[in-house]
C-alpha positions in Angstrom: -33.0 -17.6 -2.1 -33.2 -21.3 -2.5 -30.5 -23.8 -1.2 -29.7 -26.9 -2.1 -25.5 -27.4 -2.2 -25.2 -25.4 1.5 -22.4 -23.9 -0.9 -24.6 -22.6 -3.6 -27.8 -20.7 -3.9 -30.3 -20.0 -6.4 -33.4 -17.6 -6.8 -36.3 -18.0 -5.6 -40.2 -17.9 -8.0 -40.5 -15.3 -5.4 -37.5 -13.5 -5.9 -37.5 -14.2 -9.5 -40.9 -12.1 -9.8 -40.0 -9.2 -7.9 -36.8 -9.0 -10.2 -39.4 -9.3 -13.3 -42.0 -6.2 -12.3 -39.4 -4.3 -11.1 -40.1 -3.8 -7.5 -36.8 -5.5 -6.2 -34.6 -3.6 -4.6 -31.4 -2.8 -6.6 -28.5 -3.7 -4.5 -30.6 -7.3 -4.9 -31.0 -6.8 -8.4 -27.5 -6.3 -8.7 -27.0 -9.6 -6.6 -29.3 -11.7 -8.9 -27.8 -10.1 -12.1 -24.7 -11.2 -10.8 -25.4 -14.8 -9.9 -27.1 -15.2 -13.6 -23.9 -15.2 -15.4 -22.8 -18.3 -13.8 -26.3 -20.4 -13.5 -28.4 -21.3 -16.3 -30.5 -22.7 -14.1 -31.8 -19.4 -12.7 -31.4 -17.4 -16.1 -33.6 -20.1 -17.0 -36.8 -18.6 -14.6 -35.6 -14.9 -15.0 -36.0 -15.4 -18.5 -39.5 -16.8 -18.5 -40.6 -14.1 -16.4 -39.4 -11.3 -17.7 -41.0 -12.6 -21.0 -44.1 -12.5 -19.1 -43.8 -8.6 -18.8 -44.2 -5.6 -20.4 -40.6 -5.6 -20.9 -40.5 -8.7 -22.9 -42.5 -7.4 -25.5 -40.5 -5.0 -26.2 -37.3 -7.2 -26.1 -39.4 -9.3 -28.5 -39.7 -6.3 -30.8 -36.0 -4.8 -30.6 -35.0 -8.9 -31.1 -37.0 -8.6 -34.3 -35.7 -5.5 -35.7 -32.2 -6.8 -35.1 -33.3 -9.4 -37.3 -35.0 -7.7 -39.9 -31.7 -5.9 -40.3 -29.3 -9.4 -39.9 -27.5 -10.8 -42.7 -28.9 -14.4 -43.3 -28.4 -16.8 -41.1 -27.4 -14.4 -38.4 -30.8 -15.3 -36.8 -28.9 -18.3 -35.3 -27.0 -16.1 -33.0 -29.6 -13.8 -31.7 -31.9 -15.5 -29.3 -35.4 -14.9 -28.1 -35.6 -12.2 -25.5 -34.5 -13.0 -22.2 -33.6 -16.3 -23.0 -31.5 -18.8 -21.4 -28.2 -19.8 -23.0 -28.9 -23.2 -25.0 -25.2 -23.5 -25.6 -23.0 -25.6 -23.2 -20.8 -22.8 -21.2 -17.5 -21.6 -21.7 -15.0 -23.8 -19.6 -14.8 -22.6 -16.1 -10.9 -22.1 -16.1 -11.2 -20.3 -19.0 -14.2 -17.7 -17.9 -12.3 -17.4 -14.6 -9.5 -15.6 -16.7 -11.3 -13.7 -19.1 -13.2 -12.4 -15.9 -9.9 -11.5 -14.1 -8.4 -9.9 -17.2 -11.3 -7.5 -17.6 -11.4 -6.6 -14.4 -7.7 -6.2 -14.0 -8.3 -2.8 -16.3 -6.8 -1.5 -19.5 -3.3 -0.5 -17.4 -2.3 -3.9 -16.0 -3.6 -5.6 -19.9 -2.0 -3.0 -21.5 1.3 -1.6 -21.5 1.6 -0.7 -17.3 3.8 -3.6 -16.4 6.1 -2.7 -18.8 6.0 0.8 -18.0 6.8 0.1 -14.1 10.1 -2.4 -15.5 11.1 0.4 -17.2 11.4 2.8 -14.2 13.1 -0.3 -11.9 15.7 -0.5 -14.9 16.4 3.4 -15.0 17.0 3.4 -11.3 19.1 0.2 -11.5 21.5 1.8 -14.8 21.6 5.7 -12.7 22.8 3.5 -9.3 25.2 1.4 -10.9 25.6 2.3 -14.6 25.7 6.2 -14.5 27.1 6.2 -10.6 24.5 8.2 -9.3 25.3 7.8 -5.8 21.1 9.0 -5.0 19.5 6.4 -6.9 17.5 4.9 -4.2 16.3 8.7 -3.0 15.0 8.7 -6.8 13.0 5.5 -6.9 11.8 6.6 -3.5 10.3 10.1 -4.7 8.9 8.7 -7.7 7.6 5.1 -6.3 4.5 6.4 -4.9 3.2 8.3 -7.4 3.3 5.6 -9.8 0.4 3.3 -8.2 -1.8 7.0 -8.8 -0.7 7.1 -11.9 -1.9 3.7 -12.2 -5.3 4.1 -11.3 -5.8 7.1 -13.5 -4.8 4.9 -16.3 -7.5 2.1 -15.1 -10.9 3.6 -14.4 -12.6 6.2 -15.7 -14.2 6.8 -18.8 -10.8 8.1 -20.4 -9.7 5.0 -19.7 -12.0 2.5 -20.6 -14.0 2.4 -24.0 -16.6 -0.1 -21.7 -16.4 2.8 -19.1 -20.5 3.5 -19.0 -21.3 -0.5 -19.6 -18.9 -1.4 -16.9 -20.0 1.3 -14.3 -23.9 -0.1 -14.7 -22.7 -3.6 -14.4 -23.4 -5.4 -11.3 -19.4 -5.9 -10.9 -18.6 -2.4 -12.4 -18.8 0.7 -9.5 -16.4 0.5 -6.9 -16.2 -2.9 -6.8 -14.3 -2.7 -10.2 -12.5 0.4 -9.0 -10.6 -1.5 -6.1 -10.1 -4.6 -8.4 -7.8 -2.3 -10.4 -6.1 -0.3 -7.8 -5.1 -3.9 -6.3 -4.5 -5.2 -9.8 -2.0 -1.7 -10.1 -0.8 -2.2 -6.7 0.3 -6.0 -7.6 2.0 -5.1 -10.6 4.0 -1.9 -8.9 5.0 -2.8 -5.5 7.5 -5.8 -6.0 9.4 -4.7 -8.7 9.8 -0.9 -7.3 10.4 -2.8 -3.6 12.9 -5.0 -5.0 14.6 -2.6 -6.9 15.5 -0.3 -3.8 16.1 -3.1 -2.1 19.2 -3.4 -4.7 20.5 -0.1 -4.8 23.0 1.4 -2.5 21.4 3.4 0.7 23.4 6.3 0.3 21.2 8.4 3.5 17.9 7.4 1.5 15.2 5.7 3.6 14.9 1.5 4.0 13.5 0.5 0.5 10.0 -0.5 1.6 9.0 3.4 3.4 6.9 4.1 0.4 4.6 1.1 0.5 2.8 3.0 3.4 2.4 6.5 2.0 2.1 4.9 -1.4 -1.2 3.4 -0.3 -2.3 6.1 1.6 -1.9 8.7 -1.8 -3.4 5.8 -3.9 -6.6 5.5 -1.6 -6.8 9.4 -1.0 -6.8 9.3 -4.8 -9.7 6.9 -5.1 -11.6 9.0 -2.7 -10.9 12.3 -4.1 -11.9 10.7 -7.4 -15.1 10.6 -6.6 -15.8 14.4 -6.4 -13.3 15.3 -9.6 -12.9 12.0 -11.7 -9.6 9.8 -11.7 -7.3 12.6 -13.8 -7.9 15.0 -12.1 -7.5 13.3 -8.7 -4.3 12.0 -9.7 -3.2 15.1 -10.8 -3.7 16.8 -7.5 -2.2 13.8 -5.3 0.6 13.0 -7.7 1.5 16.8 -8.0 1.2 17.4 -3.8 3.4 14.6 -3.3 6.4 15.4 -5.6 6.1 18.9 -4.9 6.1 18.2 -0.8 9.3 16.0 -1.2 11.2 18.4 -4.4 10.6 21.8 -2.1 14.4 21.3 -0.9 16.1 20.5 -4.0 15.9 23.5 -6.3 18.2 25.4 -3.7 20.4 23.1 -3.1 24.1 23.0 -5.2 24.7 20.5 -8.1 26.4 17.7 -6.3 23.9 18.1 -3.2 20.2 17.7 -5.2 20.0 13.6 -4.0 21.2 14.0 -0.7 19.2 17.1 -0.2 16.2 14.8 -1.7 17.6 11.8 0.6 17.1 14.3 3.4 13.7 14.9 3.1 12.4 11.6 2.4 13.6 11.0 5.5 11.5 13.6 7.1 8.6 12.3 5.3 9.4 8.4 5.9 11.5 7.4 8.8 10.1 7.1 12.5 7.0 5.7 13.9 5.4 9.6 13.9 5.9 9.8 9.9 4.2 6.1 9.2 1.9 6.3 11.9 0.7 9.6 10.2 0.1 7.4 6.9 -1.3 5.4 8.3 -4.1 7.6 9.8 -3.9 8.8 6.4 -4.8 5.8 4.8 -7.5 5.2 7.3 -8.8 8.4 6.6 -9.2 7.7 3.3 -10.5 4.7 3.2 -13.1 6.3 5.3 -13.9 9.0 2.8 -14.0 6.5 0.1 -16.4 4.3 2.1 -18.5 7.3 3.0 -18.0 8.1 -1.4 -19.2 4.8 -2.2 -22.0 5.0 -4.2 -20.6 8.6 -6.4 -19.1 5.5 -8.5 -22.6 3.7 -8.9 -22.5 6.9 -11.6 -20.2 8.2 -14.0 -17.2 9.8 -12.9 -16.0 13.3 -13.9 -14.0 13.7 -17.4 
């Protein structure tokens, strides 16, 4: 790389040319790929070279068919093969968002946030409205199953009609994978925080318990995702988790279902052995993931 700003760099002829006949190494391919969408400058040299190549000829040709099978005047918008951009860039404010609201994924664009209100309301009108004394035990049984359900609704090629473009992206992979679990993960936790925060106790745990074992089921998801795809994942953590904290409630009388659910959410949140064992959870899975790491270089399960 070449420096000039000591903020900035730019590719080097040396680097440019290894990129061009292929013999550059692809994390660094990735890198370069990456830097070009911002720097005309260096899209400038890649494109030269690469026209140089083997592969340029044969952009040439597939840039010719395209024409041959244009409408007129659509030759205007197609330019030569690996060419620089000649048109001045799209403001940098505005390429900043459209960046972040691709990344962010299809569940945070789409209809997640709404989706995650909706719940917050529920629990609000059953605590106050309806007089369900177990409202908070509710929200707390559902609340960390919702940021899975989040990420099975974000990556994945069920998900995403760019799934296969995304995933051989420089940004796409896991990268993209943790942009939308934390894009999820911004959208859920303060309203489902705040909400518990709101309702009345009644024996359930202290409204922010789940953050913890929310983030420990949403990594384990991510990780077990890579062996099974993102449904299927979610399925299997999403299911554990609400069958682990239901088992007590289908013998329990009519009047005693939320405090028997209040009950064990207790078990499973309160006390430094219960969040110290999400924790190693989390850690765990974060290892697992990291270990996983290039499974989502490739497509995922179905």
């Amino acid at each position: 790389m070449t420096h000039g700003d000591p903020h900035v760099w730019h590719a080097s002829p040396r680097l440019v040319a290894r990129y061009a006949d292929g013999s550059l190494a692809e994390p660094d391919a990735w890198s370069l790929e990456k830097h070009l969408e911002d720097c005309p400058g260096c899209a400038a040299l890649v494109s030269r070279a690469v026209r140089g190549t083997a592969a340029g000829a044969v952009l040439d040709e597939v840039r010719g068919a395209v024409l041959a099978a244009a409408p007129a005047g659509a030759e205007r918008s197609v330019a030569p093969a690996g060419a620089a951009r000649s048109v001045a860039p799209p403001a940098p404010a505005l390429s900043r968002i459209a960046r972040l609201l691709w990344a962010a994924g299809p569940a945070v664009r789409g209809a997640w946030l709404p989706a995650v209100l909706l719940v917050a309301v529920a629990a609000m009108a059953l605590g106050y409205g309806g007089g369900v004394p177990g409202a908070r035990a509710l929200l707390l049984a559902i609340a960390p199953v919702v940021p899975v359900a989040g990420v099975a609704l974000s990556y994945g090629p069920h998900a995403d009609p760019l799934y296969e473009v995304a995933a051989a992206s420089p940004a796409g992979g896991l990268r993209l994978a943790l942009t939308r679990t934390a894009a999820v993960l911004a959208v859920s936790l303060p309203p489902l925080t705040l909400t518990g925060l709101l309702l009345p106790a009644s024996g359930a745990p202290a409204a922010a318990a789940w953050l913890l074992p929310g983030l420990a089921l949403t990594l384990g998801t991510l990780a077990l995702a890579s062996f099974v795809g993102c449904r299927a994942a979610s399925g299997v953590t999403a299911g554990g988790w609400l069958c682990a904290v239901g088992a007590p409630v289908p013998g329990a009388p009519g009047g005693e279902v939320t405090t028997r659910l209040a009950e064990q959410l207790s078990r499973c949140f309160d006390g430094a052995a219960a969040q110290g064992a999400w924790a190693a959870a989390a850690v765990l899975s974060a290892a697992l993931l990291t270990a996983r790491r290039q499974a989502y270089d490739r497509p995922l399960h179905r």
